[in-house]
N, CA, C and O atoms as a printed pandas DataFrame, in Angstrom:
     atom_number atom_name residue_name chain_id  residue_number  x_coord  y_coord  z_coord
0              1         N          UNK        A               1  -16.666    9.357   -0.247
1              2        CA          UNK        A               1  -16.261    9.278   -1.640
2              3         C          UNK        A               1  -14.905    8.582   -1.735
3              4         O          UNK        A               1  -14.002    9.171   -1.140
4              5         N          UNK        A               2  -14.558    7.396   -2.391
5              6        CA          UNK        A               2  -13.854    6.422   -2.812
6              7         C          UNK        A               2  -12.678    7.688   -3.866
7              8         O          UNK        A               2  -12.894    8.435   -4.820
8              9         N          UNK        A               3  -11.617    7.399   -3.140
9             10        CA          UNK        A               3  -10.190    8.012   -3.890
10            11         C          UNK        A               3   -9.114    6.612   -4.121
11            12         O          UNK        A               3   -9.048    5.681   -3.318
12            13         N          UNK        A               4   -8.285    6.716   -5.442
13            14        CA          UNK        A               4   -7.561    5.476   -5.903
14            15         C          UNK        A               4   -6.458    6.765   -5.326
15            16         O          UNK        A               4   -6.601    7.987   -5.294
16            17         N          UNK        A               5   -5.210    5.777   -4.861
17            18        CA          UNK        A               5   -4.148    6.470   -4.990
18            19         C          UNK        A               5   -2.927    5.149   -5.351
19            20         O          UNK        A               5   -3.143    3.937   -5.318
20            21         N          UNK        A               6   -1.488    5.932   -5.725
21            22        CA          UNK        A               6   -0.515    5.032   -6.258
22            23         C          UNK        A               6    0.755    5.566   -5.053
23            24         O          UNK        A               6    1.683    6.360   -5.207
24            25         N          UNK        A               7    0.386    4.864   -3.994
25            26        CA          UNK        A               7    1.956    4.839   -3.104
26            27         C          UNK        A               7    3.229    3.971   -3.817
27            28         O          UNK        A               7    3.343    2.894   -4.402
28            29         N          UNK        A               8    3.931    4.856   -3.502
29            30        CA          UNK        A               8    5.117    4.528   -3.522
30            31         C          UNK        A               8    6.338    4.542   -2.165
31            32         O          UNK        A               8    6.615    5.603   -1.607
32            33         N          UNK        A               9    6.962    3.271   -1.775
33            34        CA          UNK        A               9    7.472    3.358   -0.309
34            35         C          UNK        A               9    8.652    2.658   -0.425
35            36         O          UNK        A               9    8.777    1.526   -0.892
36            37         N          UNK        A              10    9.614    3.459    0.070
37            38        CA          UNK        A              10   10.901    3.140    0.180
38            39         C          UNK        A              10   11.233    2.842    1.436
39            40         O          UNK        A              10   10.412    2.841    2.353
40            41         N          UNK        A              11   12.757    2.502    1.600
41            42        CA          UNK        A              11   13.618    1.717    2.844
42            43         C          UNK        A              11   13.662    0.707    2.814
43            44         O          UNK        A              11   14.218    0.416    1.754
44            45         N          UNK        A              12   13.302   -0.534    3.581
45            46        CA          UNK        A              12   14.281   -1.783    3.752
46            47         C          UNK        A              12   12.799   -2.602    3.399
47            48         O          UNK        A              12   12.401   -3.238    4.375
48            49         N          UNK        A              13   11.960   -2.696    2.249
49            50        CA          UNK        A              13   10.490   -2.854    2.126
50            51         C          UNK        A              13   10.640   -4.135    1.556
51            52         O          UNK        A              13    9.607   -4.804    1.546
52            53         N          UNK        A              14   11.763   -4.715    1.025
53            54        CA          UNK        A              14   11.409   -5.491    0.254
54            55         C          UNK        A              14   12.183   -6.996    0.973
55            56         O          UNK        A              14   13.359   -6.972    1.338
56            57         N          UNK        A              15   11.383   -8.140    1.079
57            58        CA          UNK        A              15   12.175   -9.641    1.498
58            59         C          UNK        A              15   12.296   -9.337    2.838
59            60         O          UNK        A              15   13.433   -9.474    3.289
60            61         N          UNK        A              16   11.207   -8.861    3.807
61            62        CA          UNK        A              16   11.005   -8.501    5.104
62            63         C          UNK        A              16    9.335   -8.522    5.164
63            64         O          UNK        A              16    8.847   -7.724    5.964
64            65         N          UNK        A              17    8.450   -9.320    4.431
65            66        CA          UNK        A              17    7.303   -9.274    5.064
66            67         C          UNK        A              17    6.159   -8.494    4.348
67            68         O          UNK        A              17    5.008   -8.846    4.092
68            69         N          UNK        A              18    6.941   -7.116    4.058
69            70        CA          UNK        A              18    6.113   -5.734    4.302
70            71         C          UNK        A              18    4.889   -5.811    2.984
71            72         O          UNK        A              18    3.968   -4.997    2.927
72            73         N          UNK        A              19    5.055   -6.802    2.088
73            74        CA          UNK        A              19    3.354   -6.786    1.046
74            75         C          UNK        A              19    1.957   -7.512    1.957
75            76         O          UNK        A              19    0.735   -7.376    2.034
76            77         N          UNK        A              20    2.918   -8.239    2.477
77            78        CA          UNK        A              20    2.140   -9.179    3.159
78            79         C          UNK        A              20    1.553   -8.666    4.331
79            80         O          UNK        A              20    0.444   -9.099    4.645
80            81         N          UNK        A              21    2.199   -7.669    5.156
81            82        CA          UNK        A              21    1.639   -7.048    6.360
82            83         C          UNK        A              21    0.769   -6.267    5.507
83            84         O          UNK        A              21   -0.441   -6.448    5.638
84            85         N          UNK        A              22    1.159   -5.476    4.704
85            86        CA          UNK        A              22    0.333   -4.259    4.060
86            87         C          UNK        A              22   -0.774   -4.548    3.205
87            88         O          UNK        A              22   -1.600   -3.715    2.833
88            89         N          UNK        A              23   -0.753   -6.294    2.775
89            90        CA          UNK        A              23   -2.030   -6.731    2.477
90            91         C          UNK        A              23   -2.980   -7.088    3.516
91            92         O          UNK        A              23   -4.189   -6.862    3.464
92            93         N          UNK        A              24   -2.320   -7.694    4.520
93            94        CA          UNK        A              24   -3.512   -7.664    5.836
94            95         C          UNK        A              24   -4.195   -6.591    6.190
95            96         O          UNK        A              24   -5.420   -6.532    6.291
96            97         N          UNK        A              25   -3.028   -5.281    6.484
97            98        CA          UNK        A              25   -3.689   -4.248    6.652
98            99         C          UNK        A              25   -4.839   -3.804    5.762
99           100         O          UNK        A              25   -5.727   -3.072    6.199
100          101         N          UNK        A              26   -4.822   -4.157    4.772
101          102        CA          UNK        A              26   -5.674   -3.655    3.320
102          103         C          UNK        A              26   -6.772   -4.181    4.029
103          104         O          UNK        A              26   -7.670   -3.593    4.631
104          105         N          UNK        A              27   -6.587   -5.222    3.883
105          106        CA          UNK        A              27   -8.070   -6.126    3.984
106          107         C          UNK        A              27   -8.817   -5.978    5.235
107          108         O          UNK        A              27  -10.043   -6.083    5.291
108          109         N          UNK        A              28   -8.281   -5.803    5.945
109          110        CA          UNK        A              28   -8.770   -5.568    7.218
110          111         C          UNK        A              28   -9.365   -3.821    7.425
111          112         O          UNK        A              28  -10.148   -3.584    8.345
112          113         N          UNK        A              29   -9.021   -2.983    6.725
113          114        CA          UNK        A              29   -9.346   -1.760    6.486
114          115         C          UNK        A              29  -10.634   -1.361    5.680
115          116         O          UNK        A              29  -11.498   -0.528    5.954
116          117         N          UNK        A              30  -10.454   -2.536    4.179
117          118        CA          UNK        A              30  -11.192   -2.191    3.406
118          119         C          UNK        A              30  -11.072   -1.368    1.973
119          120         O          UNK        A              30  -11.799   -0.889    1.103
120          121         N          UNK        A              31   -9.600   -1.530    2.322
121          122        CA          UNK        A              31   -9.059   -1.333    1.052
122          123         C          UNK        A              31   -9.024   -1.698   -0.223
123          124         O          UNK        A              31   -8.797   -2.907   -0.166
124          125         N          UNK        A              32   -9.124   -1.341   -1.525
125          126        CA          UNK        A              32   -8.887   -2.654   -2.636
126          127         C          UNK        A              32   -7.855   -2.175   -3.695
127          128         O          UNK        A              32   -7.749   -1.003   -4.056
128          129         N          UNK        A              33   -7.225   -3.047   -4.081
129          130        CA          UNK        A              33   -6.369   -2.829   -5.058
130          131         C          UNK        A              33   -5.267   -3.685   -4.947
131          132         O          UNK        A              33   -5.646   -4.807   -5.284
132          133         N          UNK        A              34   -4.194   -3.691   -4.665
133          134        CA          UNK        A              34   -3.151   -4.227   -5.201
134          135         C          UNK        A              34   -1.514   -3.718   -4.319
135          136         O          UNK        A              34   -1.319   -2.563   -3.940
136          137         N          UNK        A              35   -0.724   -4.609   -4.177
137          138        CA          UNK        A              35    1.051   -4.060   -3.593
138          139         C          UNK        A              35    1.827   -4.979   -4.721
139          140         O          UNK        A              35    1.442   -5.987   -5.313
140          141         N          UNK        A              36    2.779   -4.417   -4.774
141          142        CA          UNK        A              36    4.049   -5.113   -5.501
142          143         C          UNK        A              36    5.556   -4.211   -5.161
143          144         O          UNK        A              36    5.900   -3.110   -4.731
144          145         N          UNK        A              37    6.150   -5.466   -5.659
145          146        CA          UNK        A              37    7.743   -4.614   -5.374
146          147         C          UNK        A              37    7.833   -4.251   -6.469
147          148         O          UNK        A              37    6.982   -4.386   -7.347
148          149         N          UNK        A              38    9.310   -3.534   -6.593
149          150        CA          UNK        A              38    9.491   -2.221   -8.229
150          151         C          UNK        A              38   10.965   -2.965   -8.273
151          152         O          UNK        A              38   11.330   -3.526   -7.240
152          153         N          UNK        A              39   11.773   -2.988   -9.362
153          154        CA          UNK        A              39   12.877   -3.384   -9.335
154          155         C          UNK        A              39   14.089   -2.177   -8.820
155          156         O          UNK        A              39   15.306   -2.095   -8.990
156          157         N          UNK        A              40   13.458   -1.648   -8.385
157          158        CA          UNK        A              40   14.763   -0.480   -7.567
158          159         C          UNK        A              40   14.125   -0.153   -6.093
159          160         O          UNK        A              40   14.011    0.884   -5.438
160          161         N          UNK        A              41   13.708   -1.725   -5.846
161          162        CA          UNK        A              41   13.814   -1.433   -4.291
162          163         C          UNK        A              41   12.761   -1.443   -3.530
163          164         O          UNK        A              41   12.648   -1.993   -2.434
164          165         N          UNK        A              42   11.944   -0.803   -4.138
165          166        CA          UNK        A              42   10.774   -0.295   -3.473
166          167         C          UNK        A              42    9.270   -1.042   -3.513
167          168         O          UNK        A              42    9.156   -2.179   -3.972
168          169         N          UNK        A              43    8.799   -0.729   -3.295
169          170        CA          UNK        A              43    7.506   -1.494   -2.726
170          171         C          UNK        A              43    6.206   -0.087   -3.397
171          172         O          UNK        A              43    5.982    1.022   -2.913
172          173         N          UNK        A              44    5.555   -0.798   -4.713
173          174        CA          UNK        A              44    4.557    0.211   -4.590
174          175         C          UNK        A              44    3.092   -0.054   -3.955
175          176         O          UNK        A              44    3.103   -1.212   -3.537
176          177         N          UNK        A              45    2.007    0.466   -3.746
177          178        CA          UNK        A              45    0.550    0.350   -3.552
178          179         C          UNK        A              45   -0.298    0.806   -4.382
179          180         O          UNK        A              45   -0.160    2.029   -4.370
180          181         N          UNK        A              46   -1.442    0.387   -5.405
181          182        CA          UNK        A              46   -2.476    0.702   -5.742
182          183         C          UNK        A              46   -3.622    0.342   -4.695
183          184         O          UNK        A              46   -4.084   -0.761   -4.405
184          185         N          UNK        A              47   -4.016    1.930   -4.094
185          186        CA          UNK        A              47   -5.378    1.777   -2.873
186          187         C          UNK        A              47   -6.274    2.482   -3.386
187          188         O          UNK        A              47   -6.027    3.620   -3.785
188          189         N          UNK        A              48   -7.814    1.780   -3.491
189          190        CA          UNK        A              48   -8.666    2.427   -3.323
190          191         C          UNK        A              48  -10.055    2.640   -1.944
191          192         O          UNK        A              48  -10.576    1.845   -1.162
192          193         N          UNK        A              49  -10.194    3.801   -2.153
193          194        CA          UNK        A              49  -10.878    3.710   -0.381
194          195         C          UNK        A              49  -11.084    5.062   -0.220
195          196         O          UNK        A              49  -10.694    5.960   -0.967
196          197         N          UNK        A              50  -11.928    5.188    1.135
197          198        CA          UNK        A              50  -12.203    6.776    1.176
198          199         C          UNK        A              50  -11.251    7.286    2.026
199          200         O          UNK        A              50  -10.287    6.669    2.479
200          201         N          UNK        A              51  -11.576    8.535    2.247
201          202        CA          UNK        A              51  -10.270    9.573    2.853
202          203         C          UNK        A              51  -10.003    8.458    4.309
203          204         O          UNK        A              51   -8.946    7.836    4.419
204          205         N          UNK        A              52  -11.049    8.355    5.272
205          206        CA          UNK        A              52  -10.721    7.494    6.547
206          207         C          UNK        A              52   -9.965    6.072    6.508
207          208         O          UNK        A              52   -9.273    5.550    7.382
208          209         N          UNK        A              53  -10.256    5.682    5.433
209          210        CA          UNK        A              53   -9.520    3.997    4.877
210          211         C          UNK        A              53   -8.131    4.674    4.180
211          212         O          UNK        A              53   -7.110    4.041    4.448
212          213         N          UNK        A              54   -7.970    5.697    3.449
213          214        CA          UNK        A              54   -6.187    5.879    3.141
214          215         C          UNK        A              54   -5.720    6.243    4.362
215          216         O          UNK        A              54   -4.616    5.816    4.699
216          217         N          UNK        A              55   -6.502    7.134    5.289
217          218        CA          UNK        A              55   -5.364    7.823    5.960
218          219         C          UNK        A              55   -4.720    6.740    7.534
219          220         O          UNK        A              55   -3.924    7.024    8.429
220          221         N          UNK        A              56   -5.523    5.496    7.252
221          222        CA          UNK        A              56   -5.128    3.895    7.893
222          223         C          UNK        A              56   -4.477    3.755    7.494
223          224         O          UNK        A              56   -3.389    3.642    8.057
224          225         N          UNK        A              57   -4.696    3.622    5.775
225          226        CA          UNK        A              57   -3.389    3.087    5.689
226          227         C          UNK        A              57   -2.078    3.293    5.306
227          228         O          UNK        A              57   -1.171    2.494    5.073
228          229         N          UNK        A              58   -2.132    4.523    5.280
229          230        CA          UNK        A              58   -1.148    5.262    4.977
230          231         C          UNK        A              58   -0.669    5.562    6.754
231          232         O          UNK        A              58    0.004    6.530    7.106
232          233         N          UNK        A              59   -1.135    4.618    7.575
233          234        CA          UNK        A              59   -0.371    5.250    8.964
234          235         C          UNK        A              59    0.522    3.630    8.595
235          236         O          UNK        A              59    1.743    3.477    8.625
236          237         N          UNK        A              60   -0.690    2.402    8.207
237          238        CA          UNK        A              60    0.262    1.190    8.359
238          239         C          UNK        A              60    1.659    1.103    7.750
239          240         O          UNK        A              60    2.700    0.701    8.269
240          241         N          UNK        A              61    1.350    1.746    6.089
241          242        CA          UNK        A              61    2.352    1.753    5.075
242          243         C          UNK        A              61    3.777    2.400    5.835
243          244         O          UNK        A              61    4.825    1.946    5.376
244          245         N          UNK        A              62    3.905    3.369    6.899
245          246        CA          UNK        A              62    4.624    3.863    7.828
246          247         C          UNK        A              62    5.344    2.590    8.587
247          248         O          UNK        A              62    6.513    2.204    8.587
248          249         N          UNK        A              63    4.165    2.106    9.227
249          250        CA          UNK        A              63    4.860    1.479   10.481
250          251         C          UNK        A              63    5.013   -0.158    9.890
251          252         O          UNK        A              63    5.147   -0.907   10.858
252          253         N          UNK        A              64    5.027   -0.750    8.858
253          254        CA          UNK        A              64    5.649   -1.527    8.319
254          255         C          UNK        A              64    5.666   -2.875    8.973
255          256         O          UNK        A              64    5.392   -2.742   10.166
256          257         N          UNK        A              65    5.866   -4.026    8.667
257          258        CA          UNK        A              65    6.573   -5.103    9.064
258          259         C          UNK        A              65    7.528   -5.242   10.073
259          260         O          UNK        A              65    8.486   -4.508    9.830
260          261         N          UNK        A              66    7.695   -6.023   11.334
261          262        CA          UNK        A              66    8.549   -5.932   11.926
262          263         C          UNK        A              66   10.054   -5.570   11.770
263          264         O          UNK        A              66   10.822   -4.759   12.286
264          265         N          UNK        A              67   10.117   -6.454   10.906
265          266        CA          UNK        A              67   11.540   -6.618   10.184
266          267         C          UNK        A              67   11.945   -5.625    8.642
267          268         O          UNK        A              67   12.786   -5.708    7.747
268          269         N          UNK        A              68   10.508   -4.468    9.078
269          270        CA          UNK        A              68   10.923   -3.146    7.503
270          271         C          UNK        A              68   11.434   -2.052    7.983
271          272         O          UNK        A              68   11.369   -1.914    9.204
272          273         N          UNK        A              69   12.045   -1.037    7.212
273          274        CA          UNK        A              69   12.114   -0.187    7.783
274          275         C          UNK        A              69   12.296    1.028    7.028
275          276         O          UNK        A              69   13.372    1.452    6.610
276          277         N          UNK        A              70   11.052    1.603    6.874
277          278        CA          UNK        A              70   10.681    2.279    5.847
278          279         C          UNK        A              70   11.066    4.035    5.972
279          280         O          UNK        A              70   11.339    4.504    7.078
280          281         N          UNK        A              71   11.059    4.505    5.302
281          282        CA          UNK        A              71   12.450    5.707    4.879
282          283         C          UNK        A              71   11.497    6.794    4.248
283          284         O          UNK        A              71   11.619    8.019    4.274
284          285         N          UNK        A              72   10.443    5.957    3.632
285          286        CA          UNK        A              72    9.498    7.263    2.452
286          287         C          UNK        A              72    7.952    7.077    2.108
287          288         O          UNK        A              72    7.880    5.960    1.595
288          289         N          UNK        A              73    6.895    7.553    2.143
289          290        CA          UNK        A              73    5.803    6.979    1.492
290          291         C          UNK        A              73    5.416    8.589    1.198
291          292         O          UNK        A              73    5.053    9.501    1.939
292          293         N          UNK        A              74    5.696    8.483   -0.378
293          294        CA          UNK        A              74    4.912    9.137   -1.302
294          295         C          UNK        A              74    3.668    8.481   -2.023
295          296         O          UNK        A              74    3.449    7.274   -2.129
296          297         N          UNK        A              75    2.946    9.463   -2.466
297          298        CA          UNK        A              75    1.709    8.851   -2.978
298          299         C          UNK        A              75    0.979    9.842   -4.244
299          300         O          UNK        A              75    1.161   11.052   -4.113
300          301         N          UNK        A              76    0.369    9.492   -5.153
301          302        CA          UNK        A              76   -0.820   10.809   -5.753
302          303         C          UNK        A              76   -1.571    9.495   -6.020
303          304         O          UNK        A              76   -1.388    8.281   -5.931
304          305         N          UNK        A              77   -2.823   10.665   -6.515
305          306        CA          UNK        A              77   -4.314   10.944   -6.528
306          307         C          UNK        A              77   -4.140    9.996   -8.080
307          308         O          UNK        A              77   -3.107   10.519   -8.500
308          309         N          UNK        A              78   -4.414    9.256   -8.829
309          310        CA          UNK        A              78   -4.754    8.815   -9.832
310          311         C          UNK        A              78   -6.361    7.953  -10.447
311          312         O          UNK        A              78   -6.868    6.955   -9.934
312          313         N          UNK        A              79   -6.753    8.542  -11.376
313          314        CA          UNK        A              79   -8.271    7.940  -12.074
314          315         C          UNK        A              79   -7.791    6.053  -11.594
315          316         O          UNK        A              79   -6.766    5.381  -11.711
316          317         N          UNK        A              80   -8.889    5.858  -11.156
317          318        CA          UNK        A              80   -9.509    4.639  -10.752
318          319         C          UNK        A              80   -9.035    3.885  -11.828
319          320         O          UNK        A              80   -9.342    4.278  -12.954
320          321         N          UNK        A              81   -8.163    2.607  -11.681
321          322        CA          UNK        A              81   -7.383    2.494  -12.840
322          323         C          UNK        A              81   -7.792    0.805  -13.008
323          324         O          UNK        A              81   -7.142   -0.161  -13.407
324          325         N          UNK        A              82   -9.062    0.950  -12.546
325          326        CA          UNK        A              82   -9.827   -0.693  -12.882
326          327         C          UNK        A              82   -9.158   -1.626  -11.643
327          328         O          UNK        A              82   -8.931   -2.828  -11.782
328          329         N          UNK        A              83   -8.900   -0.922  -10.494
329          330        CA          UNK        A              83   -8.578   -2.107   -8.999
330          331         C          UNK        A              83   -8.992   -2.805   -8.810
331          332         O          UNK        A              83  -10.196   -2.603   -8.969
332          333         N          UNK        A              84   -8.692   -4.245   -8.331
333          334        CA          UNK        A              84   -9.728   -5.300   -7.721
334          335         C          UNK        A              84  -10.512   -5.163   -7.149
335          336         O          UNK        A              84  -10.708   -4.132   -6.506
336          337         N          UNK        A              85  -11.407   -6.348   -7.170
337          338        CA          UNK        A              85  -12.478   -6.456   -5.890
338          339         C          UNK        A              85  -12.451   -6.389   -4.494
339          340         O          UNK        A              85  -13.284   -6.213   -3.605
340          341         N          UNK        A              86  -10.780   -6.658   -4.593
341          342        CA          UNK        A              86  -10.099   -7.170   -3.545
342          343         C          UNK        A              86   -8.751   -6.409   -3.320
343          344         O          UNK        A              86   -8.516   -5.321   -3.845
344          345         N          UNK        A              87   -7.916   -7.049   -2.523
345          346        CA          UNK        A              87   -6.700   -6.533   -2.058
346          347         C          UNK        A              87   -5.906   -7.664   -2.591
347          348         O          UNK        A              87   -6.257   -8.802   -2.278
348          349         N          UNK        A              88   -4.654   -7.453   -3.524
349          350        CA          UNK        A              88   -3.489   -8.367   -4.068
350          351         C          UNK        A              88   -2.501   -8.467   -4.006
351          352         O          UNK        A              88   -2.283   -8.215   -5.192
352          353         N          UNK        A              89   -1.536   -8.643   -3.602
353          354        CA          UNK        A              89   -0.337   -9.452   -3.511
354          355         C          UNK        A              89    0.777   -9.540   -4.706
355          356         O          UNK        A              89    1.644  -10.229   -4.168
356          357         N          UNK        A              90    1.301   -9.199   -6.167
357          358        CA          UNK        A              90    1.286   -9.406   -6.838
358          359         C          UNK        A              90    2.981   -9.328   -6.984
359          360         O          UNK        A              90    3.523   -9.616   -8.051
């Protein structure tokens, strides 16, 4: 069963790579939805996927980009909020 969730990830996430690693990871997982940065820093995720596909990527969202260095990944449970087909970049 397919769960949407809305990460949110702090530390050094942003102008180091880390949408771009965390979109590979997506795609390569099987993830769909969406990353963007927030203007205070942070880096959010819209994922949808089942429990075995978040809890990937919620290990990647951890281990980050070479050059990230991430401090926090909070997340909740939110209604399926119309995600892509795909995994985005935005």
């Amino acid at each position: 069963m397919n769960e949407t969730r809305m990460y949110s990830v702090s530390g050094r996430v942003q102008g180091v790579w880390y949408r771009k690693y965390i979109s590979d990871a997506a795609i390569g997982i099987g993830i769909k939805g969406w990353t963007r940065n927030t203007s205070d820093g942070k880096v959010e995720v819209l994922a949808t996927g089942n429990l075995q596909q978040q809890n990937q990527l919620q290990s990647a969202l951890w281990t980050g980009s070479p050059m990230s260095a991430v401090k926090r990944v909070n997340y909740v449970v939110i209604d399926d909020a119309g995600s892509t087909n795909t995994f985005e970049v935005l």
